[in-house]
N, C-alpha and C positions, 0 to 999 in steps of 0.2 A: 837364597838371598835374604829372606826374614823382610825385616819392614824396610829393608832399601828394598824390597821389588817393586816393577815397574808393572802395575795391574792394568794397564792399557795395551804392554806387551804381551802380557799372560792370558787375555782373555782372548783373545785370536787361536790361541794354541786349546784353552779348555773348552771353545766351542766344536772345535774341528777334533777331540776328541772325544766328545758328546755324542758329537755326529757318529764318527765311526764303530762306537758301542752298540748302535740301533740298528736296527737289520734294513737290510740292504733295502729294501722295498720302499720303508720309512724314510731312509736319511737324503731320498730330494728334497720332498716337503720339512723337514727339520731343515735343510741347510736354506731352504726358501725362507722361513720363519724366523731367523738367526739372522741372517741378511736384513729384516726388517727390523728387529731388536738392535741391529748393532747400526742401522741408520738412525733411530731416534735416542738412542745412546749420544749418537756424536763424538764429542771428544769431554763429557763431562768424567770427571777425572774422581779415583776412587783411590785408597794408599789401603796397606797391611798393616797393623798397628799388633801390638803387642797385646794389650790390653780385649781387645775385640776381636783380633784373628786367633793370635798364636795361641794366647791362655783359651779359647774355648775350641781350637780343635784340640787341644792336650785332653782336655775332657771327656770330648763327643767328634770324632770326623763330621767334617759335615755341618757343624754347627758356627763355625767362624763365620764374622760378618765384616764388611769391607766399609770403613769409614770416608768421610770426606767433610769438608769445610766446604759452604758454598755462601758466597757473600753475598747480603741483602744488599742490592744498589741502591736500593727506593729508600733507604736507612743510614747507610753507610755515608759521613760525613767527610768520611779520609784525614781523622785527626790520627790515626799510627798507631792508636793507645794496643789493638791488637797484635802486632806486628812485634811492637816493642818488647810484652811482657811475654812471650809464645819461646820457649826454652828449647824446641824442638825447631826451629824454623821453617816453623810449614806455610808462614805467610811471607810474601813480600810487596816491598813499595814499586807501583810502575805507573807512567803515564798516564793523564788520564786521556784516554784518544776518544774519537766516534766510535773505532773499530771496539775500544778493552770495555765500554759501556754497552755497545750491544751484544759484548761476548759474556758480559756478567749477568745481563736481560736474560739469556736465552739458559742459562747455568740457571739462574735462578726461579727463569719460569719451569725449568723441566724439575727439580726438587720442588715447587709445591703439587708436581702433581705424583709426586713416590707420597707411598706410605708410609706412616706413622714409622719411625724406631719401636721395637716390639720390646716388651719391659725386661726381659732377660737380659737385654743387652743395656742397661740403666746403672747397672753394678753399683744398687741402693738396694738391700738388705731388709730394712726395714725403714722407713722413713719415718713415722710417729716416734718412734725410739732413735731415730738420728745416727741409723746404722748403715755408713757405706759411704759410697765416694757422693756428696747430696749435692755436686753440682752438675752430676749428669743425668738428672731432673731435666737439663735443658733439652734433652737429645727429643724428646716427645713434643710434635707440634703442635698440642692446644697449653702446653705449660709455654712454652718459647714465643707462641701467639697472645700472651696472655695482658701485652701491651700493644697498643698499635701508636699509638701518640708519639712525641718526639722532634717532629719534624722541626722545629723552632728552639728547638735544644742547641745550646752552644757547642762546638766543636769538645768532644773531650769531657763531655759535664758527666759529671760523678751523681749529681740526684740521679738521671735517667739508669743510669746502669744498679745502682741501690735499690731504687721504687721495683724495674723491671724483674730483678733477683727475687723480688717480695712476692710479685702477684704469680710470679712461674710456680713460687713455694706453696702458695694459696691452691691452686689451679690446682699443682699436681697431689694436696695432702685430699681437696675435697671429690678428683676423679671416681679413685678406688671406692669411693663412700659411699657415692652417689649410686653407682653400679650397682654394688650389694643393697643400697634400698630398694631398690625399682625391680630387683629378682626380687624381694623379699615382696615386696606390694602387688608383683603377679602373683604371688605363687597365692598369699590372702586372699587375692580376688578371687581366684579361683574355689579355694579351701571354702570362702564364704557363699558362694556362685551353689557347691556341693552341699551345704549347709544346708540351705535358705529350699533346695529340692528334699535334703530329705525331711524335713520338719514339714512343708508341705503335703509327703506323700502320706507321713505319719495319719493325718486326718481320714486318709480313705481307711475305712472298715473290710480287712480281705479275710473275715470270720466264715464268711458265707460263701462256701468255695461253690456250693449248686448254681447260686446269682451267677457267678461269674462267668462258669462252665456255659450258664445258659446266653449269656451278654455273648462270646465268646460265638458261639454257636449261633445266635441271632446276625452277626455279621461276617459271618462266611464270607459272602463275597463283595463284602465291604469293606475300606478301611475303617480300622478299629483305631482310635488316638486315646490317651491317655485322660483328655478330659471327655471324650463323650464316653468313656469307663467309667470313670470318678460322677459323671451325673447320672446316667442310668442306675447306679447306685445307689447314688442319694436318692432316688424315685423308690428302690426296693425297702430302705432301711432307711433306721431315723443318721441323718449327716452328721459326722463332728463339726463341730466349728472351726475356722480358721481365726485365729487371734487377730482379728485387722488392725488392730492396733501396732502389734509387735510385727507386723507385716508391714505397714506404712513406712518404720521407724528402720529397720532390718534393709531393705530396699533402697532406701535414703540413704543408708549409712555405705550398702554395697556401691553406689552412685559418685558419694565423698573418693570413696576408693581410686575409683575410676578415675575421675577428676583430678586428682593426687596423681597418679602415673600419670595423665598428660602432663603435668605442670611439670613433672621430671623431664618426661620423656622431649617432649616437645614444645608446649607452652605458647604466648603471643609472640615470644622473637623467632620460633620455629627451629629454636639449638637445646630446650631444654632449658634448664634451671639453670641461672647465674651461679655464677663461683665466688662473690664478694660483692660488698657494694662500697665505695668511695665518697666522700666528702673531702672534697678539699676547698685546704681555704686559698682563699685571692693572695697572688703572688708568683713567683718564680715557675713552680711546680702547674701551674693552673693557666699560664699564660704558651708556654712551649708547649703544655701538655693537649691545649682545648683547639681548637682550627675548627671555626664554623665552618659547615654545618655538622662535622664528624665527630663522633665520641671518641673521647682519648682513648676508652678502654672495650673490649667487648663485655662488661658488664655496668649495669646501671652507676651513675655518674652523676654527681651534683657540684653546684660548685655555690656558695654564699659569701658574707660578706668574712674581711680579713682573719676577723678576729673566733667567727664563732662556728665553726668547722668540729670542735668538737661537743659540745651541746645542740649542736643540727645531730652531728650523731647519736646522740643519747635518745632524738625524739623518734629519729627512723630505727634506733636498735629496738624499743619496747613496739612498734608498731611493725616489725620484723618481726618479731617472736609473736605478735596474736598470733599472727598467719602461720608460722613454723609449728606454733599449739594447735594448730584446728590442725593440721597434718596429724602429726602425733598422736592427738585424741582420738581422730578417726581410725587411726591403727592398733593402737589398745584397745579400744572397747570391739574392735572387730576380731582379734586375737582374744578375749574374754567370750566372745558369745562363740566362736568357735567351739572354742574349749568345752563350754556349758558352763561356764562360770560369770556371765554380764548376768548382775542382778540389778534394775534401777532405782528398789531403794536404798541397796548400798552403793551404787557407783555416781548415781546422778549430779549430787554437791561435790564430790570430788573434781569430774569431769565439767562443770560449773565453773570452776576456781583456779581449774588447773592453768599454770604457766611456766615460763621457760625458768623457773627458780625449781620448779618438781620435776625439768630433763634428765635423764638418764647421764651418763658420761657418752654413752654411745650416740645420745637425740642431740647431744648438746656440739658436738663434733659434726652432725650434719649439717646444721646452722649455717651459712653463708656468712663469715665476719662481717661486721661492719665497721670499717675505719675513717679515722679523719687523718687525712696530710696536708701538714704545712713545713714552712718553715722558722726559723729562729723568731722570724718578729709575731707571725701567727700562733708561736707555743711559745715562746722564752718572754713577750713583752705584753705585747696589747691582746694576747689571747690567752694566758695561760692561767687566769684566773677561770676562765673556760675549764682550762684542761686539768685544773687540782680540782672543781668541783666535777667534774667525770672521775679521775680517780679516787673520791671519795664516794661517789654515789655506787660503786662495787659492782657497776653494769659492767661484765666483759668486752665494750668497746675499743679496740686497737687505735692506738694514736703515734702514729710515724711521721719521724723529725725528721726532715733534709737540715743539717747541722752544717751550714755554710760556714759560721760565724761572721756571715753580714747582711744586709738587705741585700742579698740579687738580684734581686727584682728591679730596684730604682736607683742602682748606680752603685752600690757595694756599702754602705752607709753603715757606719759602727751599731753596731748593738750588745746587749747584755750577753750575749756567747762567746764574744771572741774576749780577748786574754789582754794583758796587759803590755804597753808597747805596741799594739797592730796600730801599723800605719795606714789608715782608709779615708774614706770620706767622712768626714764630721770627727774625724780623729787625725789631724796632720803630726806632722812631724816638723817642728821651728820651734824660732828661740824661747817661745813661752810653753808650748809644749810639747812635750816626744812620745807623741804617739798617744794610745788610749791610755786612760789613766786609772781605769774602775775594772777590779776585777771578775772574770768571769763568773757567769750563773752559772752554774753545776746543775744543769736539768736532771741528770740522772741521779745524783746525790738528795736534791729536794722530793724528785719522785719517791725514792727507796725511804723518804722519810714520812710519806705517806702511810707508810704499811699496810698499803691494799693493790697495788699493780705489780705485775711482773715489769722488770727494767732491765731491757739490753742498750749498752753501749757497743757499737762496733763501728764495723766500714769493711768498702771492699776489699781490700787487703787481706783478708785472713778469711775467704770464702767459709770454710767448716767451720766458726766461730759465727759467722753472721748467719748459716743457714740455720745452723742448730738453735739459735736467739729465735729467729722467726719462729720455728716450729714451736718450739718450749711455750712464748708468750700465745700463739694461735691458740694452741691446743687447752692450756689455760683456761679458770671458768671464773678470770676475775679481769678487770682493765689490765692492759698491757702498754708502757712504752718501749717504743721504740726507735734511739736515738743515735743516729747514724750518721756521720762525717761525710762530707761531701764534699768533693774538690769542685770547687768554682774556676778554669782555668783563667777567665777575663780577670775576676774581681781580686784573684789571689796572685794573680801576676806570675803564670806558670806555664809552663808547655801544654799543649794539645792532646800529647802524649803520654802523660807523667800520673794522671790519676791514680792511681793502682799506686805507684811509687810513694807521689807525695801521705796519702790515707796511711802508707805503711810507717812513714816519716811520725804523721801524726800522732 
């Protein structure tokens, strides 16, 4: 039957022939334990897909995985926008009853407690290079978890779905990254842990094998430790000296180390090291997005006044990179004394000076971005002299436009984005005048005229176009815009359902 089958009816048939594969003895307690699987199962519903079943048992028997859509209630606003643009019809419109909200409750509580989609099944290639299908990025739930705000979001609003695209692409480029540090800063600790013992042991004098034989012999039936060896020693013969200096410093440093994988591993929020940090400025984005007393995002969050969101970023990037350089330092100069190559009076003024302009490509990608988001009136009016002197100051701070082209925020109110002709607030449409009269700013025109930030112009519409913009400007070691179309359904006087549509229109 391919992906019309009916994997609710199939899986009654592949348990009971599970069972009867197992030897006789076995298959009560298997059909007991199957029984108890297919009670907290329920009727949560799984399809055969093409892409996830068919294509990877062609490869591997065995290896197909069984997909499903399962709707956020606590999110889901029931403006349609899914339903509408879903080419396969796998969604549809019903009721909304007591019964279909505690039947989406109980779907949606048993899916947060399945694991993770396992990265095989992401059919993304490479993601820094922007190879593969990059919006199933989403299927992993700390990329998909990577907003939690919204709540106060208009039916249908085109920022949320934008912004949400952004911090999944953020989440899921700094995962892998993260991982391979924190192996790499065990495996150091250790390597320096091995270190730091033999250059200690270096010190004991083992010339005089009679001392020893007789140390050795003197404690027969005592335990014998390593340091009342090393001193009975020193009593026989004159002691080297231990360097306490390079022992103080050596120690400190193994310490840093440590300190460094917690901040990974687990850190003050006890999840590990943030994935991004945000600035946004007062408006649209900052009002649906913020719900005292809750962070819009699971990573640190600020919010300031309208206009200066991206010079707040500028103060917390260079006070972001101290701390990302005392990481860094501490890992080179422990990879140098490893080696036997930390010399202090050639490393010392380097390691002095050092800052996130002397990153590697590789230090510079573990970095956590730091962005400012507003919209049109926060970058395009009263803030953008803000955001040309961030694009000129050459700091890699990310700057993301929700491109309304009007104030959303306080009623839809004309501003420098939108076009000529838009009929809005403070631009009517009567006998003296028809509509706005002043043509648009070209944000991304003036940016690209900078010649120091990466500039994407997109929107949802054209997903593989916007995710690749994301990555390209992330990964970048200069300011980036990012200038993104946003359907407003109130302010634009549109369907609920139409975003995706109208962006494409745009």
């Amino acid at each position: 039957e391919g992906v019309n089958a009916s994997v609710s009816a199939l899986l009654p048939q592949a348990i009971e022939a599970t069972i009867e594969m197992a030897e006789e003895k076995q298959q009560e307690n298997l059909r007991e334990e199957f029984a108890l699987f297919t009670e907290v199962l329920g009727d949560f519903q799984f399809s055969i897909t093409k892409p996830y079943y068919q294509n990877k048992e062609k490869k591997t028997t065995g290896s197909g995985g069984l997909f499903s859509i399962t709707v956020n209630p606590y999110t889901c606003k029931g403006c349609m926008e899914c339903v509408t643009i879903c080419e396969d019809d796998a969604l549809s419109i019903a009721p909304q009853t007591t019964d279909s909200v505690k039947n989406l409750r109980q779907k949606w509580d048993f899916w947060l407690k399945l694991p993770t989609t396992p990265d095989e099944y992401s059919r993304i290639d490479d993601l820094d290079e922007c190879v593969g299908a990059l919006e199933t990025l989403l299927l992993d739930k700390r990329n998909y978890g990577s907003m939690a705000c919204g709540d106060g979001a208009c039916m249908g609003c085109g920022e949320k779905t934008a912004i949400h695209l952004f911090t999944s692409t953020v989440t899921a480029l700094m995962q892998p990254r993260v991982k391979k540090q924190l192996e790499k800063i065990e495996q150091l600790i250790q390597d320096l842990e091995r270190h730091i013992r033999l250059k200690l042991a270096e010190s004991m004098d083992l010339s005089d094998i009679a001392a020893i034989k007789g140390l050795v012999d003197e404690n027969q039936d005592k335990d014998l430790t390593l340091s009342k060896l090393t001193a009975k020693l020193d009593e026989k013969q004159n002691a080297n000296l231990v360097d306490a200096e390079w022992l103080e410093w050596v120690t400190q440093l193994l310490d840093k180390l440590k300190h460094l994988k917690w901040q990974y591993q687990t850190g003050k929020t006890h999840k590990g090291r943030a994935d991004m940090g945000l600035i946004n400025a007062t408006g649209c984005t900052s009002v649906w997005g913020a719900t005292y007393p809750y962070n819009p995002y699971p990573f640190p969050w600020a919010n300031h006044l309208f206009q200066d969101s991206p010079s707040m970023a500028m103060g917390i990037f260079e006070g972001h990179m101290l701390k990302m350089a005392e990481g860094f330092k501490a890992i080179r100069m422990a990879e140098l004394e490893v080696a036997g190559k930390y010399h202090s009076e050639k490393h010392k003024e380097f390691f002095t000076y050092f800052n996130w302009k002397q990153f590697s490509d590789e230090e510079f990608r573990l970095c956590p971005p730091v962005v400012a988001l507003g919209g049109d009136g926060a970058m395009y009016d009263i803030g953008f002299q803000n955001l040309s002197r961030m694009m000129m100051s050459g700091m890699p701070v990310k700057a993301f436009i929700v491109d309304t082209q009007v104030y959303s925020n306080t009623g839809g109110q004309a501003c420098t984005s939108g076009f000529i002709g838009q009929v809005s607030d403070m631009a009517p449409h009567s006998k003296m005048q028809k509509g706005k009269t002043e043509i648009r700013k070209e944000i991304s025109t003036i940016a690209m005229g900078h010649r120091s930030a990466y500039v994407l112009q997109s929107s949802i519409s054209n997903i593989t176009h916007l995710l690749e913009g994301y990555i390209e400007g992330l990964n970048g070691r200069l300011p980036a815009i990012f200038n993104i179309y946003a359907v407003c359904p109130p302010e634009h006087g549109v369907g609920d359902d139409v975003a995706e549509e109208r962006s494409k229109l745009a």
